[in-house]
C-alpha positions in Angstrom: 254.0 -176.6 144.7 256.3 -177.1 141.8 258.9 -174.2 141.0 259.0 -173.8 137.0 262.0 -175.6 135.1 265.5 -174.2 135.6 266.9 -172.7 132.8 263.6 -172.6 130.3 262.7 -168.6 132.0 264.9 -166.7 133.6 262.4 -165.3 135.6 262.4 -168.6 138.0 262.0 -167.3 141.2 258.5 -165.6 139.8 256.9 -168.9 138.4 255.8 -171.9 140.0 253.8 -174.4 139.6 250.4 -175.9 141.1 248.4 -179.0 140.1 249.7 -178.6 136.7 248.7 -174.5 136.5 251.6 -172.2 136.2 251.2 -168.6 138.0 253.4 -166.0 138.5 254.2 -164.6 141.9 256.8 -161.1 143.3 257.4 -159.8 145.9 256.4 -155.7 146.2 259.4 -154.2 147.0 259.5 -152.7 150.6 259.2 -148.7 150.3 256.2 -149.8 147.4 253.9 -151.9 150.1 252.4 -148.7 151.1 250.5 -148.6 147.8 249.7 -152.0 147.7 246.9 -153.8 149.2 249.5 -157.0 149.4 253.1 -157.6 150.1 252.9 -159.9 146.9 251.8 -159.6 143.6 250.4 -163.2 142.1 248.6 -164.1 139.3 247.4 -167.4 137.2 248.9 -167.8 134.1 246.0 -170.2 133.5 248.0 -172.9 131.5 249.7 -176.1 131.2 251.6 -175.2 128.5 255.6 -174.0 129.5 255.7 -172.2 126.4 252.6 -170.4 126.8 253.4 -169.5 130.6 256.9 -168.3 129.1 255.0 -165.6 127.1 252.5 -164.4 129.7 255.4 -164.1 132.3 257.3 -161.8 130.4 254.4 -159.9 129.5 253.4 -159.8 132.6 256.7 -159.1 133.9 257.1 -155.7 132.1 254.2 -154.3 133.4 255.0 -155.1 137.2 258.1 -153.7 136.6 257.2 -150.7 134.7 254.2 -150.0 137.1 257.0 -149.7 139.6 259.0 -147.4 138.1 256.1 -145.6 137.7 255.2 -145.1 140.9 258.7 -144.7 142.1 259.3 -141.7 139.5 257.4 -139.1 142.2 255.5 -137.9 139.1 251.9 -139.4 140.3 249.6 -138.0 142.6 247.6 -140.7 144.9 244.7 -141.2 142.5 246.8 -142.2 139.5 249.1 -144.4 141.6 245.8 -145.9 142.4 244.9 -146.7 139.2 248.3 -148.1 138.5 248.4 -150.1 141.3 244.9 -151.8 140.3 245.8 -152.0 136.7 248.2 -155.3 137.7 246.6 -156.0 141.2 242.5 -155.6 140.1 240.5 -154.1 143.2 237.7 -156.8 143.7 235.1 -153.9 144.1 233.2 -153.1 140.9 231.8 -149.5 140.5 228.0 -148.8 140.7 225.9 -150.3 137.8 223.9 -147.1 138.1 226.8 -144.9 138.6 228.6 -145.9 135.1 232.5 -146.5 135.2 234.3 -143.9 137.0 236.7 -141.9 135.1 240.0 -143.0 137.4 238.5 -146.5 136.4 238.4 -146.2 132.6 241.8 -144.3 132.6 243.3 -147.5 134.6 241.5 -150.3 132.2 243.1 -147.7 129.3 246.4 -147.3 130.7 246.5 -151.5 131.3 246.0 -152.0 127.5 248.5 -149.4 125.9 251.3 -149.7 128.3 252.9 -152.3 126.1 253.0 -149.7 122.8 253.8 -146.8 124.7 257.6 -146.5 125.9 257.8 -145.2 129.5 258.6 -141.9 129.1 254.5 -141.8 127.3 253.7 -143.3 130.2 254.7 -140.6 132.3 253.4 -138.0 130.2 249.9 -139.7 129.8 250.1 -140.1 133.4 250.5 -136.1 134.0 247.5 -135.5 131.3 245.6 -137.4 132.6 246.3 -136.4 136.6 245.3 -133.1 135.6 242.3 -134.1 133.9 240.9 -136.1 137.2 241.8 -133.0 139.3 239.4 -130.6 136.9 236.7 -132.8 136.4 236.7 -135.0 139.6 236.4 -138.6 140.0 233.1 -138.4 137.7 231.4 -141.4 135.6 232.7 -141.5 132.1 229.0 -141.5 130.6 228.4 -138.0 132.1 231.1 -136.6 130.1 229.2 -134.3 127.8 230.1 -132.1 124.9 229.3 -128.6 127.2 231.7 -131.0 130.0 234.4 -130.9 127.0 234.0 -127.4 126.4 234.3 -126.1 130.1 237.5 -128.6 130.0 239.2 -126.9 127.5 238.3 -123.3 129.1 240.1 -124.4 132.2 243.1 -126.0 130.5 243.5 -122.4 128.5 243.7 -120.6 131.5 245.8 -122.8 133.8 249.3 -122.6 134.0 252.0 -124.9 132.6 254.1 -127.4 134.9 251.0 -126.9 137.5 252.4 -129.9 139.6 256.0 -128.2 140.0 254.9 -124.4 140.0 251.8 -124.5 142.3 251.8 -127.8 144.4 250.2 -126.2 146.7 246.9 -124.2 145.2 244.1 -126.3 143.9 242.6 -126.0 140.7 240.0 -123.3 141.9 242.7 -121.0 143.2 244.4 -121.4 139.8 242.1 -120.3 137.7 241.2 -117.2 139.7 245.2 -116.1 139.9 245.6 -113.1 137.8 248.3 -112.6 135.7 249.5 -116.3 135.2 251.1 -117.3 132.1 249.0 -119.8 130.8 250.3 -123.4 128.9 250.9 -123.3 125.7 248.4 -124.2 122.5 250.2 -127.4 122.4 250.0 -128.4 125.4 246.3 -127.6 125.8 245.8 -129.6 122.7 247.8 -132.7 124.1 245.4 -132.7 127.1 241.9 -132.9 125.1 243.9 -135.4 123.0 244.8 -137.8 126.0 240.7 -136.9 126.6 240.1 -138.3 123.4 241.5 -141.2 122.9 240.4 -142.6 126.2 237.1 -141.6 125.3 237.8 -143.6 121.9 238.5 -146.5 123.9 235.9 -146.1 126.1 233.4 -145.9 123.4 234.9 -149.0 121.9 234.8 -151.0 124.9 230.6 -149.5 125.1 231.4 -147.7 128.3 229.8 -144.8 126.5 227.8 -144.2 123.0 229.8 -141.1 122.0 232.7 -139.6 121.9 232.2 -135.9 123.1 235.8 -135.0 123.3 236.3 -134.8 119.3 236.9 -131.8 117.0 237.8 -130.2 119.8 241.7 -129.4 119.9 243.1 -125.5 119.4 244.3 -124.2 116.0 248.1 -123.2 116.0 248.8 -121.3 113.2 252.5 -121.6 113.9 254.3 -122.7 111.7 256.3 -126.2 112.5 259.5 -125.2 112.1 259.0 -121.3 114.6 258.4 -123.7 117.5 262.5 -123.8 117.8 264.6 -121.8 116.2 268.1 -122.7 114.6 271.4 -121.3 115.8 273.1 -117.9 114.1 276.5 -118.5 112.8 277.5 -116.8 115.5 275.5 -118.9 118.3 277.8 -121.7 116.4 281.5 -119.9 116.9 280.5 -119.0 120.8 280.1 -122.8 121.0 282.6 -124.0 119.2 285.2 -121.4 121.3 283.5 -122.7 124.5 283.2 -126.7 124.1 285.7 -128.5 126.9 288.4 -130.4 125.5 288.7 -132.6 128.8 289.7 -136.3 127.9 287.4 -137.0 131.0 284.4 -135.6 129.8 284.4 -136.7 125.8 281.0 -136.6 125.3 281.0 -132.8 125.7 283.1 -132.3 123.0 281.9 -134.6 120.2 278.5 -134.4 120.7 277.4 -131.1 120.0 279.8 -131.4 117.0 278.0 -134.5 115.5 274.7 -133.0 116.3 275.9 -129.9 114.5 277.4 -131.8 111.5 274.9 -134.8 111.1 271.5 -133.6 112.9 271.1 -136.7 114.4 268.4 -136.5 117.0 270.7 -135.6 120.9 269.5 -139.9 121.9 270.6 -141.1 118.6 273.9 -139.4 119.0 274.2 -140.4 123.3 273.3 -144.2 123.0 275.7 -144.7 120.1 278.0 -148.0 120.5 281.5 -148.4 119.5 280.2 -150.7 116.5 277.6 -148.7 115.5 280.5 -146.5 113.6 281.1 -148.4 110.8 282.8 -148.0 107.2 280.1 -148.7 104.4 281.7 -148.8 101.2 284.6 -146.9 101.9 282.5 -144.4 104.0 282.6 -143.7 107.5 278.9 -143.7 108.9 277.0 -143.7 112.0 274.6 -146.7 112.3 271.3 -145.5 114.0 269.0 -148.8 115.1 267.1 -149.8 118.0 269.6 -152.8 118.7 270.5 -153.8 122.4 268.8 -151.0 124.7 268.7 -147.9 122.1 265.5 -146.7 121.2 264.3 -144.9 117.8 261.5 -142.3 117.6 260.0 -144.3 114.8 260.8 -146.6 111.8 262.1 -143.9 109.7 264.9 -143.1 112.7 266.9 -146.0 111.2 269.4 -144.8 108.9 273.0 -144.7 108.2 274.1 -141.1 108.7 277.8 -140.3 107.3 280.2 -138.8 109.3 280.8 -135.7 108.1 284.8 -135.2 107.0 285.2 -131.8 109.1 284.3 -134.0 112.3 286.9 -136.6 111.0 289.2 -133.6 110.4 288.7 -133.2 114.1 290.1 -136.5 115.4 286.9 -138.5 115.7 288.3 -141.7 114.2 291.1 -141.4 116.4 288.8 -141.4 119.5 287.2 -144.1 117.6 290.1 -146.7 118.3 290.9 -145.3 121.7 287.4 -146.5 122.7 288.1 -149.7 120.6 291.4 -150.2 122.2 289.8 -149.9 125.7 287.2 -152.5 125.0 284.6 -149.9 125.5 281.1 -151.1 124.4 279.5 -147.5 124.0 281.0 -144.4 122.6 280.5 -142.2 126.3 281.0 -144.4 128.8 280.0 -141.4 131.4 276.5 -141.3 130.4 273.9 -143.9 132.0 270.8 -145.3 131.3 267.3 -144.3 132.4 264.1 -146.0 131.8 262.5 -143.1 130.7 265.4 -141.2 129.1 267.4 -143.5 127.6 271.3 -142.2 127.9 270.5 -138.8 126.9 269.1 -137.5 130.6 272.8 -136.6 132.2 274.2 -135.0 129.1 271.0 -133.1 128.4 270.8 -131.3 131.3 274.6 -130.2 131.1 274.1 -129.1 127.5 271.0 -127.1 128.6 273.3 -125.3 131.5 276.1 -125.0 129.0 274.1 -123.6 126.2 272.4 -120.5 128.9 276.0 -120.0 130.0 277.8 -119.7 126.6 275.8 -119.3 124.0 272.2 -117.6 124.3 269.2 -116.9 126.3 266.8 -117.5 123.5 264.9 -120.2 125.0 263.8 -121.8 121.6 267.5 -122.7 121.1 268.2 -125.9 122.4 269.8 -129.0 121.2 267.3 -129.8 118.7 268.3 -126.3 117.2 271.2 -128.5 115.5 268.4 -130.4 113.3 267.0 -126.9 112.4 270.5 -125.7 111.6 271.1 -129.0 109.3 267.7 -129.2 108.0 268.1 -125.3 107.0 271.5 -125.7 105.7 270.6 -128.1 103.0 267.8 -126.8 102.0 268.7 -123.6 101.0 271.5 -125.6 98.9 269.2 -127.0 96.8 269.3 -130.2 98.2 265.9 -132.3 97.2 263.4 -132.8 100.2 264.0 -137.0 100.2 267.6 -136.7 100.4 267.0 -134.1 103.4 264.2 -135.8 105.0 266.4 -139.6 105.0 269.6 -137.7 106.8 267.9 -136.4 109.6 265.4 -139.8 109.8 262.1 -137.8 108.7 259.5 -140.5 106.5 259.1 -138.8 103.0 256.5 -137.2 103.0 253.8 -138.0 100.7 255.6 -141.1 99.3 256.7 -142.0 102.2 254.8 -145.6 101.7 256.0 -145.6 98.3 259.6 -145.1 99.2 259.3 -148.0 101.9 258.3 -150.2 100.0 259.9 -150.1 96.3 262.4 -147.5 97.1 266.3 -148.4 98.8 268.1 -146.2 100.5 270.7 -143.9 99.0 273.6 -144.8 98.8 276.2 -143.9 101.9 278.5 -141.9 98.6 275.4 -140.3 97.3 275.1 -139.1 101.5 278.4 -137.7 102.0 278.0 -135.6 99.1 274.7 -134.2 100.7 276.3 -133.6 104.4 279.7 -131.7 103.1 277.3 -129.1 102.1 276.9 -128.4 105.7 279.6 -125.6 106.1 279.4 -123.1 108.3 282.6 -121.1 107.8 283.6 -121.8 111.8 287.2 -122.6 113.0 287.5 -125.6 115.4 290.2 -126.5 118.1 290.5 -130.0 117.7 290.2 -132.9 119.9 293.4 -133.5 121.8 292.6 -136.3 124.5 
């Protein structure tokens, strides 16, 4: 047995190598092996090739990894770890030819193939759907999922409450739906089910596990409108936070980034996984840099944008704060904030600002953080600003040209910017940052 080459993977104590075949072999960590059939995970990489083995282990890697996160996250019941656990270590039991691939198995083979393109925090929600989906229908064979089986789906999912899993760990399914009086989930949510239904059942019907897709044409109308599902915050809403926000040198981020959001409408993970550098001066312009560099995520490829920052929050002493993190060699604007898998560094300051905002400011549970994009988004459109402009600022495609604009377009320019954002004025004395 031949360990694999120092210094050509990093992951060396996971690869080794055997009569010239290189596998890949961890250990399952000790308060996992209850899940596992194993104490160890290995696989053949089924090459020669040190390159090639390279690119499956890291592949390969991920997925053992995120699979135990997963499981670690509390969030599955035993059925979907199951299927996670089988997903990277393949049971060697196939299901009944006459029986037809059960529905745990299909959402297992689906799960194995997306969980590269989704980011972990889909994988926990597609994880939920798709618990509560096996706990109404049962364990049942994917090819005896029929339209009528759709329909009584989506009957159940109407009546059931949201959170089930938190609110009523205790009552099955049964006992749910025969509760009176029980606030049932919300139109979206019911609609996010029977769309996790259908795309497996897309998948499934590519793969020829069935001939039809019976889960289509199904999902709920919501005559909502887009922008009533939050609303934005009053002017006053904005002076009760503004008279509340701490000034505490020990807790910066509290201060600053409400005041960004309010000011820029950068999304709350944009603004908490901000590095020192990505504050930069573009053509005599101070701007926030929003990418997906190091370990920052973007919600998609319109996210990346240069967002100016707005004079009032310079007024404030953001620049100053600037070279204080700069002096202190800080890599990242607020240091106090840490990293999740799922969350990114916005989980810790989310939950305070949610605390904060009930405290201070207003019970009106559709105004949260993201109220600050409504508020911006709002602002500047009732001051005649043109949609592009808008939709580029708060990292929105645009619309109907949106291809056009990506590929023949640039960007505005960081001047042309700053014009647009010092139109967000709300009238509202500040204290100013004094750390």
């Amino acid at each position: 047995m031949r360990p694999f080459k120092q210094g050509l993977f990093s992951y060396v104590s996971h690869i080794y190598q055997r009569k010239g075949i290189y596998y890949y072999r961890v250990n399952v960590p000790v308060d996992l092996q209850q899940h596992f059939p194993t104490e160890e995970i290995k696989k053949s990489l089924k090459t020669r090739e040190p390159k090639a083995a390279k690119v499956m282990a890291v592949s390969l890697e991920y997925r053992i990894q995120q699979a135990f996160t997963i499981i670690r996250s509390g969030m599955l019941g035993d059925d979907m770890i199951r299927q996670v656990v089988e997903s990277i270590v393949p049971s060697r039991q196939k299901a009944s030819v006459t029986k037809g691939t059960l529905l745990t198995t299909a959402i297992g083979q689906y799960t194995e193939v997306k969980q590269l393109e989704w980011t972990p925090k889909t994988v926990m929600e597609m994880g939920g759907v798709f618990r509560l989906l096996v706990d109404i229908l049962g364990d049942v064979a994917v090819k005896d999922v029929t339209k009528q089986t759709m329909l009584d789906l989506r009957s159940k999912l109407m009546r059931l409450p949201a959170n089930r899993y938190k609110k009523y760990p205790e009552q099955t399914i049964q006992q749910l739906l025969e509760m009176p009086n029980i606030p049932p989930m919300s139109i979206k949510s019911v609609n996010k089910h029977i769309g996790g239904m259908a795309a497996l059942l897309r998948y499934c019907a590519d793969e020829g596990i069935v001939s039809v897709n019976n889960a289509t044409g199904l999902k709920l109308s919501d005559k909502k409108r887009a922008d009533e599902d939050r609303s934005t915050y009053s002017k006053d809403d904005l002076k009760r936070i503004v008279a509340s926000l701490p000034r505490d040198p020990a807790t910066p981020e509290r201060y600053w980034i409400p005041l960004i959001g309010c000011y820029s409408g950068m999304r709350l993970n944009e603004i908490c996984q901000l590095y020192v550098e990505d504050v930069q001066e573009v053509e005599g312009v101070w701007c926030f840099s929003v990418n997906d560099a190091k370990d920052k995520r973007l919600k998609n490829q319109a996210s990346e944008r240069m967002v100016p920052v707005h004079p009032k929050v310079i007024q404030l002493g953001f620049i100053e704060y600037l070279e204080q993190a700069r002096s202190a060699e800080a890599p990242r604007l607020w240091m106090n904030l840490t990293w999740m898998d799922i969350h990114g560094y916005s989980n810790g300051f989310g939950k305070w600002y949610q605390r904060f905002n009930r405290e201070y400011v207003t019970d009106d549970p559709k105004k949260v953080f993201h109220s600050f994009r409504h508020l911006v988004t709002d602002t500047l459109k009732q001051a005649g600003v043109q949609d592009s402009l808008i939709a580029e600022m708060i990292g929105h495609s645009h619309g109907s040209h949106s291809m056009t604009m990506s590929r023949y377009g640039k960007r505005y320019q960081p001047k042309l910017l700053l014009e647009t954002i010092v139109l967000l004025d709300y009238g509202i004395d500040i204290p100013a940052w004094q750390g």
